[in-house]
C-alpha positions as CSV (number, residue, x, y, z in Angstrom):
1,X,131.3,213.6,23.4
2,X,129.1,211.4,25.8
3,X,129.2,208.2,22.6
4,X,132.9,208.5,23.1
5,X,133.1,208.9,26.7
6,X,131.0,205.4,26.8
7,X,132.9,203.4,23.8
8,X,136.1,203.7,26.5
9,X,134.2,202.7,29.5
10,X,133.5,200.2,26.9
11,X,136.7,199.1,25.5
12,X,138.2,198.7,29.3
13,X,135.3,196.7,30.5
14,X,135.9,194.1,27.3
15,X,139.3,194.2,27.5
16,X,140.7,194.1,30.9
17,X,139.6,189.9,31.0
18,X,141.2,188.3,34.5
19,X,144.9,189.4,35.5
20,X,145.2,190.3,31.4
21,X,146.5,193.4,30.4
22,X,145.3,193.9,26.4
23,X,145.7,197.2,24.6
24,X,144.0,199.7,22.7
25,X,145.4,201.0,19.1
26,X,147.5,204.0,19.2
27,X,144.5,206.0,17.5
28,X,142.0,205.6,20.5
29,X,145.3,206.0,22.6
30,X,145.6,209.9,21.6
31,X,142.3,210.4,21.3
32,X,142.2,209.5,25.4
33,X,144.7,211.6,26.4
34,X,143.4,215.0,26.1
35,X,140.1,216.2,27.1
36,X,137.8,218.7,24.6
37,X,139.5,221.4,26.6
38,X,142.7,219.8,26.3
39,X,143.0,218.5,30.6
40,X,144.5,215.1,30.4
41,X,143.8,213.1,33.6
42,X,146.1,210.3,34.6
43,X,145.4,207.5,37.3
44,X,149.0,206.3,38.3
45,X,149.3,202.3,38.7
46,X,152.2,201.6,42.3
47,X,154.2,198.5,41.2
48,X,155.0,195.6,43.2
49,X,158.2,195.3,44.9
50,X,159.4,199.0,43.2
51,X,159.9,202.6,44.7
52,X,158.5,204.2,40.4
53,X,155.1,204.9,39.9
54,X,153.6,203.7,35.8
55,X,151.2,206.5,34.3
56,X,148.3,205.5,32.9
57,X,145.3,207.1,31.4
58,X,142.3,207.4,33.5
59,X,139.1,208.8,33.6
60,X,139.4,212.4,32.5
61,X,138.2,214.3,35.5
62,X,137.8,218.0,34.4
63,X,135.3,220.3,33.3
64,X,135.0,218.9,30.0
65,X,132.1,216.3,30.7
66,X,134.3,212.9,29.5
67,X,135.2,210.5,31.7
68,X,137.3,208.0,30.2
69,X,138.8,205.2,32.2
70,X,141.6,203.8,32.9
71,X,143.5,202.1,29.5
72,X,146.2,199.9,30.0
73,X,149.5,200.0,28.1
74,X,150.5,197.3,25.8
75,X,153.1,195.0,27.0
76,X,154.5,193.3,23.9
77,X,154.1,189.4,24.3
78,X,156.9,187.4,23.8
79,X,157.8,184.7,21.8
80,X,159.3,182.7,24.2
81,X,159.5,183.4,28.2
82,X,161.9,185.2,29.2
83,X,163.4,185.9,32.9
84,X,161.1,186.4,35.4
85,X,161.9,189.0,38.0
86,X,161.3,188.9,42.0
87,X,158.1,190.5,43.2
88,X,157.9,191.7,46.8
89,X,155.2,189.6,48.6
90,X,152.2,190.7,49.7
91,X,151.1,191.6,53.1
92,X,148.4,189.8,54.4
93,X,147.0,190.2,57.8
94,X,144.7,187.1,59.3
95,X,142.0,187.4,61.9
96,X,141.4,183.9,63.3
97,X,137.6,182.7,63.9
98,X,136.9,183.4,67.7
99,X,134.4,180.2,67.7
100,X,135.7,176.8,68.6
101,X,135.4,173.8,65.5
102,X,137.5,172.5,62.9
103,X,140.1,174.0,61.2
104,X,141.5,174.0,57.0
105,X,145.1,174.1,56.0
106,X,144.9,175.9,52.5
107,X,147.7,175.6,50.3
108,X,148.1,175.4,46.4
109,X,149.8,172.2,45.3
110,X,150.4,172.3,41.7
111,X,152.3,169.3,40.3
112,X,154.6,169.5,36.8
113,X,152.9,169.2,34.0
114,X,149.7,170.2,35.2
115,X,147.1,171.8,33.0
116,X,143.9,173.8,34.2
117,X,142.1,175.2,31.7
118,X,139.1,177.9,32.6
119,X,136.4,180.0,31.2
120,X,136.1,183.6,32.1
121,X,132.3,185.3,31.3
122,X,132.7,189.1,32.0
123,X,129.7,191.3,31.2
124,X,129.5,194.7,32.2
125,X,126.7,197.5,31.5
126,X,127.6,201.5,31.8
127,X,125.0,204.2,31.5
128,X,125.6,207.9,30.9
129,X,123.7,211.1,31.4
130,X,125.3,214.0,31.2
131,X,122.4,217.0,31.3
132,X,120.2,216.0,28.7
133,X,122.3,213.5,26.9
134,X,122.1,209.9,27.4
135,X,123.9,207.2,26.1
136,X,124.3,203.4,27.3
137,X,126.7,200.5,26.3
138,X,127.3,197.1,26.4
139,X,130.2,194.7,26.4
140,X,130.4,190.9,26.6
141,X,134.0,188.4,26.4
142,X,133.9,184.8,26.9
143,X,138.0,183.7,27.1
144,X,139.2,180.4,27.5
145,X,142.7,180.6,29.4
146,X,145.3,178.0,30.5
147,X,147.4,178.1,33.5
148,X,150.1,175.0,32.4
149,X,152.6,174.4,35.3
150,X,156.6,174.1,34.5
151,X,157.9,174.0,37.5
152,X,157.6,173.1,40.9
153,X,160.4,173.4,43.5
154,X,161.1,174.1,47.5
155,X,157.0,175.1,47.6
156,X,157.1,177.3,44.5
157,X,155.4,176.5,41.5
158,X,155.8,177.9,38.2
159,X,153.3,178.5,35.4
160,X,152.5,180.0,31.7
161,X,149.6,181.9,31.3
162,X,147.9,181.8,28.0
163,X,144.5,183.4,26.3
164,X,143.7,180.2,24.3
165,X,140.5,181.7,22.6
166,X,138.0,184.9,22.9
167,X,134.6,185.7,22.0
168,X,133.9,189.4,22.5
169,X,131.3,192.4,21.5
170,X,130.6,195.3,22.0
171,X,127.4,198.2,21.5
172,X,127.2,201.7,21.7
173,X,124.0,203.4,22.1
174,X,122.1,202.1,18.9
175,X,125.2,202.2,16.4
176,X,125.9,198.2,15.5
177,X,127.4,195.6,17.8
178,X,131.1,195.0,17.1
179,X,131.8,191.5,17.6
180,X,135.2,189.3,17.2
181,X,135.7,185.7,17.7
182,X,139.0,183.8,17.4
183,X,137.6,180.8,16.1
184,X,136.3,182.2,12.9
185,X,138.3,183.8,9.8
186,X,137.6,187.3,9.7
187,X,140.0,190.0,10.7
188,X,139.6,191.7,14.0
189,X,138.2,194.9,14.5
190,X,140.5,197.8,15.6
191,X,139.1,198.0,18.7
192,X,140.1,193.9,19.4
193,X,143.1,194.2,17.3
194,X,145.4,194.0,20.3
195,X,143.6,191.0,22.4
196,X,143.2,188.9,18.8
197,X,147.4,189.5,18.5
198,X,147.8,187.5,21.9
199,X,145.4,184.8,21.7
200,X,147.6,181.5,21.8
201,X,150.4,183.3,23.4
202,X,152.2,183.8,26.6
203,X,150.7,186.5,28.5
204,X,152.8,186.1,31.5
205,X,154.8,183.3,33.5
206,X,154.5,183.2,36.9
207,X,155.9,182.3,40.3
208,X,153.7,181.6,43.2
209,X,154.3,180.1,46.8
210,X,151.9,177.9,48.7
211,X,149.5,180.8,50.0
212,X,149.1,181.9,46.3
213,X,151.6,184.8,46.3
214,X,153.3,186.0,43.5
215,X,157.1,186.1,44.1
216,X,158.1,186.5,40.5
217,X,156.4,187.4,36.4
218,X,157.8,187.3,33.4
219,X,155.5,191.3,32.7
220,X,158.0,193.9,33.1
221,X,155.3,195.7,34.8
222,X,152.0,194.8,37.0
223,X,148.6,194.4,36.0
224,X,145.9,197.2,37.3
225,X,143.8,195.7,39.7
226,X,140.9,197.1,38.6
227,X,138.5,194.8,41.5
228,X,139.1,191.8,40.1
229,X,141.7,190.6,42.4
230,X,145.2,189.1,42.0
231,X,145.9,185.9,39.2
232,X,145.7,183.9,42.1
233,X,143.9,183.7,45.7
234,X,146.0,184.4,48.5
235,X,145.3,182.2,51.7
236,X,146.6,182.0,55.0
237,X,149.7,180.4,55.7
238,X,147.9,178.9,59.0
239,X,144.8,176.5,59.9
240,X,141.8,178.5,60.1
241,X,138.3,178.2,60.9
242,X,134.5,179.2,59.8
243,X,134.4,182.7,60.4
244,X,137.7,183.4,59.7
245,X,138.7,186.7,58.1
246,X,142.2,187.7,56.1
247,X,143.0,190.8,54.4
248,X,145.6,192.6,51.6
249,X,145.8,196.0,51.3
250,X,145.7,197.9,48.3
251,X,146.5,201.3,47.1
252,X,146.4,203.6,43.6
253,X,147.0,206.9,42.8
254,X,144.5,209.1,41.5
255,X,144.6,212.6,39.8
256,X,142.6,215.4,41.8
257,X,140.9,218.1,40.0
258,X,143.8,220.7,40.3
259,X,146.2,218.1,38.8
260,X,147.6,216.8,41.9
261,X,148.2,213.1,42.7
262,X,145.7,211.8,45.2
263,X,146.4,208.4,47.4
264,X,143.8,205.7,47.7
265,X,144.0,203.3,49.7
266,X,141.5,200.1,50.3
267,X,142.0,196.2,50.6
268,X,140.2,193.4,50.1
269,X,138.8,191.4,52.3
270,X,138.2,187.5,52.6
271,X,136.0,185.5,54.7
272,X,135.8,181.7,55.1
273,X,131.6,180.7,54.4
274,X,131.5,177.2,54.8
275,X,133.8,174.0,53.6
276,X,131.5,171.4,51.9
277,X,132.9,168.1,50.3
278,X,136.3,169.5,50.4
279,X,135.7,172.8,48.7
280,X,135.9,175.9,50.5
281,X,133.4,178.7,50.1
282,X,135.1,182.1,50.6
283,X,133.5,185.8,50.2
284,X,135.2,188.9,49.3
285,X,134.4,192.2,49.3
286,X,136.9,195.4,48.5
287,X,136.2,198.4,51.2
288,X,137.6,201.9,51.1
289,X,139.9,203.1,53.4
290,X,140.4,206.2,52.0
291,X,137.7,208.8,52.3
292,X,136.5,210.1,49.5
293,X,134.2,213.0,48.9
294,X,134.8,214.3,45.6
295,X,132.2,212.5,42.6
296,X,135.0,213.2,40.4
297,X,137.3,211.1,42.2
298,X,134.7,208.6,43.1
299,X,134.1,207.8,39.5
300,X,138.1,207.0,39.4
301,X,137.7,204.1,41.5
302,X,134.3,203.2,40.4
303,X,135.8,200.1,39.0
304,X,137.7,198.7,41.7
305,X,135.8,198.1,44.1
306,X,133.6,194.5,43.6
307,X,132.5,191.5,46.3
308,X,132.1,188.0,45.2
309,X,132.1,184.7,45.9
310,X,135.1,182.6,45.5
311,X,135.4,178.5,45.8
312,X,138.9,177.0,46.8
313,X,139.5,172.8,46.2
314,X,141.5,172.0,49.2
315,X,142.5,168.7,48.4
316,X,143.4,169.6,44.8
317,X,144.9,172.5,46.3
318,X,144.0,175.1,43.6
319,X,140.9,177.6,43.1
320,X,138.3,176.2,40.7
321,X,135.4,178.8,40.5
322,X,135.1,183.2,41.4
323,X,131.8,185.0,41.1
324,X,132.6,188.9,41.2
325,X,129.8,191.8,40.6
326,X,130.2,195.7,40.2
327,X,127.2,198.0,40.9
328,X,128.0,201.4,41.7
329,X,127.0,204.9,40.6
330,X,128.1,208.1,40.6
331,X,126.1,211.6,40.8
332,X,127.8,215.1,39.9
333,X,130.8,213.5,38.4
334,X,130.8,215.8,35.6
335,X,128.8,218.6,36.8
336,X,125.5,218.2,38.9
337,X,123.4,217.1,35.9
338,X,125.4,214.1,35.2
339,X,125.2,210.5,36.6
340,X,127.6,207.5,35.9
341,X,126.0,204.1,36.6
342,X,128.4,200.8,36.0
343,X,127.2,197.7,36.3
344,X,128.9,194.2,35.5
345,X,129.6,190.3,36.5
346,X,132.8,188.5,36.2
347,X,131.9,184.2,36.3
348,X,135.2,182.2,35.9
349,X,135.0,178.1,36.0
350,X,137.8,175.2,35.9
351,X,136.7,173.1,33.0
352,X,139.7,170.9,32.8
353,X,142.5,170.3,34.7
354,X,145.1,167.2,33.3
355,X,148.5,166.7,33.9
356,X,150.7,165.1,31.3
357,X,153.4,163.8,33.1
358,X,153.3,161.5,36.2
359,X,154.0,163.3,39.4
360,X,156.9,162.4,41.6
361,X,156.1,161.3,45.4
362,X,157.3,164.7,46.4
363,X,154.6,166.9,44.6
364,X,152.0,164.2,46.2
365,X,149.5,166.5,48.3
366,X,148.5,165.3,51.3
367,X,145.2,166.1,52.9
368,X,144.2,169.5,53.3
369,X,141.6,169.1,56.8
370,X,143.3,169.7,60.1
C-alpha cells in the first residue's frame, strides 16, 4: 500500500513540468480513485474566468493510509491551434516601496517571430512512514520548452507553447529506476506514455498583456497550480521601487474527511530584491490564508505552497531565469504513526532567445528604467 501511495506522489512530481498538464494511463487512473476501503478523495481545481468547478483526483484522505496526490486529466493536444478563449484577468494588488530611490517600469515586450527556448530541471524527493513501514522515492525531468511568439497587437502578444524534448526517471524504494528520454529509440514506459505523446507538440497557445496576464489559451481548461506559479510572471502595471511588494490570490478546493468540500485560500507573494545590470531580482513566496488544522488536509496542499527566486530582463522585457523549492512535512496525516516529508527544486533558464523575422518600429521596446 505505502509503494503505491509513493509511485503517485511520484508520477505527479515527474509529470506536472512548468504550466504542463501531462497524464497518467487510464490503468493508474482507476487504480487512484478508490481507496483500499473504497473512500475516493477528490481536490476540485476553480477555473479561470468560470462559475464550474473541474474534479480531480487528490490525495486520498481517509482511514485507509494512502495518500495519493493530485493527477491531472489529460487534455488531448491538438494538431493544429485551435481558438483560444478569454480568461478573466487576474487580480493583483501592489504595495509600493515606502523608501524614496528609483523606480522600474516592467512590462513584457515580445516581438513576432520571437523564439525563447528554456530548460526546466525539476527534482523532487518524498518519504513515507506510515507505522512501521517506510518507503522513499525519487523523481528527476530535464524538458526543453519553447515559447515561439505569433502575434503581437494593441499590447497583447501571442504565443505557442511546446515540450521540445524530456529526459525523465523515476525510483521507488529499491525496485529499478524507470527512465525515458525523447532523444533515444525506445518506447516509453507506461508511466511516461502520455508526456512522450506531446513532446514536439502544441501544449497550449496563449494570450498575455504587458503585466504578464493571461487573457486567453487555447486548453479548454486551466492548469493546477500546484506552487509553481502561473506560465508567465505577473508584474505591476506601475513604476515601482526596491522594496516593493505585489500579490495574486489563489484558492482550491479541498475534500474534508466527511466528504465535504473544503475552501483554501492563499496567494503568492512577490517582492522586488534588487535590479542589477538591467535584470530584476524578485522573491516569492506562497502563504496561507486559510487556516488549517487538520494533517489530513495539510498534506492536500503540501504541494502548493513553494518560495523562490525569480529574475525579470527589463530591457528584453521577458523573464529569463525562476528558482522554486518545496520542503514541507506532514505528521498524523494518516493516523499518528505516519509522517509525509516532500522535498523538491524546480531550476528553469533562457538558453536561447532568436527571432526570425525583423521587428517593425512598433514592437521596438524602449527602455524599461524610470
Amino acid at each position: 500500500m505505502l509503494k503505491r501511495t509513493l509511485a503517485f506522489c511520484l508520477f505527479l512530481s515527474c509529470l506536472f513540468l512548468p504550466n504542463t498538464i501531462l497524464g497518467q494511463s487510464d490503468q493508474d487512473k482507476a487504480e487512484a480513485k478508490t481507496s483500499k476501503k473504497g473512500k475516493s478523495s477528490l481536490l476540485v481545481q476553480q477555473d479561470e474566468g468560470s462559475s464550474e468547478t473541474k474534479k480531480v483526483p487528490a490525495k486520498a484522505v481517509g482511514t485507509g493510509a494512502k495518500v495519493t496526490p493530485a493527477v491531472p486529466a489529460v487534455s488531448a493536444v491538438p494538431e493544429s491551434p485551435p481558438a483560444l478563449r478569454k480568461v478573466d484577468r487576474k487580480e493583483l494588488t501592489s504595495n509600493p516601496s515606502s523608501t524614496d530611490g528609483e523606480t522600474y517600469l516592467f512590462q513584457y515586450k515580445f516581438t513576432p517571430g520571437l523564439s525563447i527556448r528554456s530548460e526546466v530541471v525539476h527534482l523532487a524527493k518524498m518519504d513515507n512512514k506510515i507505522d512501521s513501514s517506510e518507503q522513499n522515492s525519487n523523481s528527476r525531468t530535464v524538458s526543453q520548452k519553447t515559447w515561439d511568439v505569433t502575434k503581437v497587437e494593441n499590447g497583447e502578444m501571442t504565443f505557442e507553447y511546446r515540450i521540445v524534448e524530456i529526459d525523465m526517471s523515476q525510483r521507488v524504494g529499491s525496485e529499478t529506476e524507470v527512465r525515458y528520454s525523447s532523444k533515444g529509440n525506445e518506447a516509453p514506459p507506461r508511466q511516461f506514455q502520455t508526456a512522450a505523446e506531446s513532446v514536439g507538440k502544441i501544449i497550449s497557445t496563449v494570450t498575455i498583456d504587458q503585466q504578464g496576464m493571461i487573457i486567453a489559451r487555447s486548453d479548454e481548461t486551466n492548469p493546477p497550480n500546484l506552487g509553481m506559479g502561473d506560465i508567465t510572471l505577473p508584474v505591476p502595471a506601475e513604476p515601482i521601487g526596491i522594496g516593493s511588494t505585489w500579490e495574486i490570490p489563489r484558492e482550491l478546493r479541498i475534500r474534508r474527511d466527511d466528504g465535504s468540500l473544503k475552501t483554501v485560500r492563499f496567494r503568492e507573494l512577490f517582492r522586488l530584491d534588487k535590479v542589477s545590470a538591467g535584470v530584476a531580482s524578485i522573491t516569492v513566496r506562497s502563504e496561507m490564508l486559510t487556516p488549517i488544522t487538520d494533517p489530513k488536509e495539510e498534506a492536500q496542499v503540501l504541494q502548493q505552497l513553494s518560495n523562490g527566486t525569480i529574475k525579470f530582463d527589463l530591457d528584453a522585457g521577458r523573464m529569463i531565469s525562476k528558482e522554486l523549492a518545496w520542503d514541507k512535512a506532514v505528521v498524523g496525516f494518516s493516523g499518528s504513526g505516519s509522517v509525509m516529508d516532500y522535498s523538491a527544486r524546480l531550476d528553469e533558464n533562457v538558453v536561447e532567445a532568436e527571432t526570425s523575422v525583423a521587428s517593425t518600429p512598433s514592437n521596438k521596446s524602449s527602455s524599461a528604467k524610470r
